[in-house]
Steps between C-alpha positions, in 0.01 A plus 500: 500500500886523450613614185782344369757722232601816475306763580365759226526871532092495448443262755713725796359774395148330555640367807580862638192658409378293765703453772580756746723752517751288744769758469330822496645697780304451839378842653664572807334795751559721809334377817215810629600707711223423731268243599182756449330545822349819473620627841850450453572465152870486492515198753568178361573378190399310198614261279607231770405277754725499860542130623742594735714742672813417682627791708820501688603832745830582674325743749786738667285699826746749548442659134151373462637361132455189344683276271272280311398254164195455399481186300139543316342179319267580211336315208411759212152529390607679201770522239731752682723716373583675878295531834467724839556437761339748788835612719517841661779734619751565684615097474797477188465236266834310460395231250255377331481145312225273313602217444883598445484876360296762509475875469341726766405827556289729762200688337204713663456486857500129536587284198797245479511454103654216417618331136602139504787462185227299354136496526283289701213294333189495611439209786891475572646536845818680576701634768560880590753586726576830681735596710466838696590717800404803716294643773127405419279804550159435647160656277264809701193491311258814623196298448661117568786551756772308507668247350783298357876471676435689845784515758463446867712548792646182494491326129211574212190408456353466099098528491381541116168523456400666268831589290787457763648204375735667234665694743712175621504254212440571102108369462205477300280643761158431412258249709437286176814381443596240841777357568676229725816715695808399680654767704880469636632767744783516659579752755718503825422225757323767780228513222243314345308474174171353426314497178178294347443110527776261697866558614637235231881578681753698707809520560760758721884551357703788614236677729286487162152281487327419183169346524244423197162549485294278273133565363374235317181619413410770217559867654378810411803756500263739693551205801803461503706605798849484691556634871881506666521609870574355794209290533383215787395209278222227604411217273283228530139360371100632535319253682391361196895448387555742237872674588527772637762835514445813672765775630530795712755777480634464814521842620110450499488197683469613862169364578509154729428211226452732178653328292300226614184638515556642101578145386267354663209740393619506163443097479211520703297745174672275260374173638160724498521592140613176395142365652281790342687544140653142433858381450779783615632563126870547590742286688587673813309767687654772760599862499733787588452774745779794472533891582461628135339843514216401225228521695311174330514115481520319176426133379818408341460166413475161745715790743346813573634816649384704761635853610494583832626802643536418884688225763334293649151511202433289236178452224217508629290125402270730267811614311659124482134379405518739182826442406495081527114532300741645223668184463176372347363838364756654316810325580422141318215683289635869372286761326615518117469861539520753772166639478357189585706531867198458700470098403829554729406711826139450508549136551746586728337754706165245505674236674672762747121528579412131457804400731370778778225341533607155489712589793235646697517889413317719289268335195502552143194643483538782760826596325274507165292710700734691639674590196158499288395840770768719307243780358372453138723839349809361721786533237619133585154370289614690150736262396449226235648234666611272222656799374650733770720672280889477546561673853202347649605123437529552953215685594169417706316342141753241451504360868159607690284522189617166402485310789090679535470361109626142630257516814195643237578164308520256771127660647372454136640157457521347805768411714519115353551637138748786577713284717542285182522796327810565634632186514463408188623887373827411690551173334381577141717782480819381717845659407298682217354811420128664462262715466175683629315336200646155606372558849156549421486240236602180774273721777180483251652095405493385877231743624277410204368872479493809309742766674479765260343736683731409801873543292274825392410655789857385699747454286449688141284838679652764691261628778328347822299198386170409676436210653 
């Protein structure tokens, strides 16, 4: 009812006591420092989501140093007073902006702490922009290897799994939090750069060529990637029409029609996977092959890269079959946390095995059996595999172990169920994350059966398991 009149000191009083507190002063907090996975604590970051990151490079070969901005779209998911950003050494910040203003500084090994001139509400989006230069230093884990910013003899090559990425552009570097990208190099005209998802443009000025890179669909940072070299390009389409980009360095293009035999392999397994999985969850498929001294391949996303040491060689079809299965398993669907790693490589692994024997080589079951005949007390059985610990995220649990688990399943299910199993795990979970527990959840939904003792034995149990 509207009151008409003045209004009484008793009746705003009454009013007040029950109304809220409109202008009580709105608590404003830091961002964590980490996203809290327990094997690498001081990756990522919290209070924030990433929508986007738009990174530009000015890559100079003779120095190895780069020039860059990282333009970093975020909506807050709390009221923040500051947030990190994960950025390592030896690159120099130059400036740093949110939204106009903002104060920076470096603290601990790898945070970028950052303090708008005002804070950030809860659910708002802003802007942060850095600019920065240097020599990116690559990471040598003992127990992981390599990875992050790595030169080669001709350009760089940037592989980040699983805490590389802050080497080359300010990040938060933790699988949860995906991201669409779009990458612009520019480097002199003898060289070119490819990155994740389409070549949106190019252009050459001045012996200089800038292209960008465009990836439309959400990316892990750990996926990322960026190779410059002097490259032979192919591009076209799988047989079934999805496009296509591969490269070679082209010091290791020697062999009569390798680059053509790479593409066309690589579309061959992807046409292949398409059939057995369902849709191919990115855009464009393809990958690079280049001379980069890390001795492994890895499934950056919709491109992946391969490392090959000689002229004249390129991945074998088992390799490219484990790497393109990641576009499904791990790519498009992405463990929340590390220690769940084997959802990752034992699905990729399995369909190195299922694609073998699809193509007329070796079958699934004789590489279970083959890898099952590794004696009871061998020390590959001891590990937990759900839970590897930190420096065994790589080792023969995650891949081998897994893919045995996955081949365990499919006997117990049947191959009807666990081929919609998997299908239906890919498009469930597309461009999202999981876990172990969400695995065995849809495999005991679509199989219809208790798999406790299975996830038990396998998964949760170190030690051989009987079968």
């Amino acid at each position: 009812m509207r009151r008409s009149g003045p209004v009484t000191a008793a009746v705003l009083t009454a009013a007040l006591a029950f109304a809220p507190a409109a202008h009580a002063a709105e608590r404003f907090t830091p961002g964590a420092a980490g996203a809290g996975d327990p094997y690498f604590p001081e990756n990522g970051n919290g209070g924030y989501d990433v929508r986007d990151y738009d990174l530009t490079f000015q890559f100079e070969p003779s120095t190895g140093a780069i020039t860059a901005t990282a333009r970093i779209q975020a909506r807050a998911t709390q009221n923040l007073s500051s947030f990190n950003l994960d950025f390592l050494g030896p690159l120099e910040v130059d400036d740093v902006k949110v939204n106009g203003r903002a104060a920076w500084k470096r603290e601990g090994a790898q945070e970028l702490v950052i303090t708008p001139r005002k804070g950030i509400k809860a659910g708002k989006r802003f802007t942060a922009t850095v600019k920065y230069h240097g020599v990116p230093k690559r990471i040598d884990d003992p127990a992981l290897g390599t990875s992050g910013w790595i030169a080669t003899d001709d350009g760089a090559v940037a592989l980040n799994q699983p805490f590389g990425a802050a080497t080359y552009y300010p990040v938060n570097d933790t699988p949860r939090d995906k991201a669409t990208y779009s990458v612009t190099v520019t480097a002199p005209s003898g060289l070119k750069a490819l990155s994740n998802g389409e070549k949106v443009k190019e252009r050459t000025r001045g012996g200089l060529t800038t292209v960008t890179w465009r990836m439309r669909h959400p990316m892990a940072s750990e996926l990322a990637m960026l190779a410059i070299g002097r490259f032979n390009v192919t591009t076209g389409r799988t047989p079934s029409g999805i496009p296509s980009v591969t490269a070679i360095d082209s010091a290791l293009d020697t062999a009569p029609d390798q680059s053509k035999t790479f593409f066309d392999t690589t579309n061959t397994v992807t046409d292949w996977m398409r059939r057995t999985w369902g849709p191919y969850p990115f855009t464009s498929t393809g990958g690079v092959v280049d001379r980069i001294g890390v001795g492994y391949a890895l499934e950056t996303q919709g491109r992946s890269v391969y490392d090959v040491g000689e002229p004249g060689r390129q991945p074998n079809t088992g390799t490219i079959a484990h790497e393109l299965a990641h576009q499904w398993f791990g790519d498009s669907v992405t463990p929340y946390l590390w220690k769940d790693i084997w959802l990752n490589e034992g699905w990729a692994t399995y369909n190195d095995w299922l694609y073998t024997e699809a193509t007329g080589g070796r079958t699934a079951q004789a590489a279970f059996d083959a890898s099952y005949a590794r004696a009871a007390d061998h020390a590959a059985w001891q590990t937990v595999m759900d839970d590897p610990g930190r420096d065994g995220i790589y080792n023969w649990s995650s891949y081998t172990r897994g893919a045995m688990t996955l081949h365990v399943l499919r006997t117990k299910i049947g191959d009807e169920k666990f081929y919609r199993l998997g299908r239906t795990w890919a498009a469930k979970y597309k461009d999202g994350n999981v876990t172990t527990a969400d695995f065995k959840e849809l495999a005991e939904k679509v199989s219809g059966q208790d798999l406790d003792a299975l996830f038990t034995a396998w998964v949760h149990t170190p030690g051989k398991p009987a079968l």
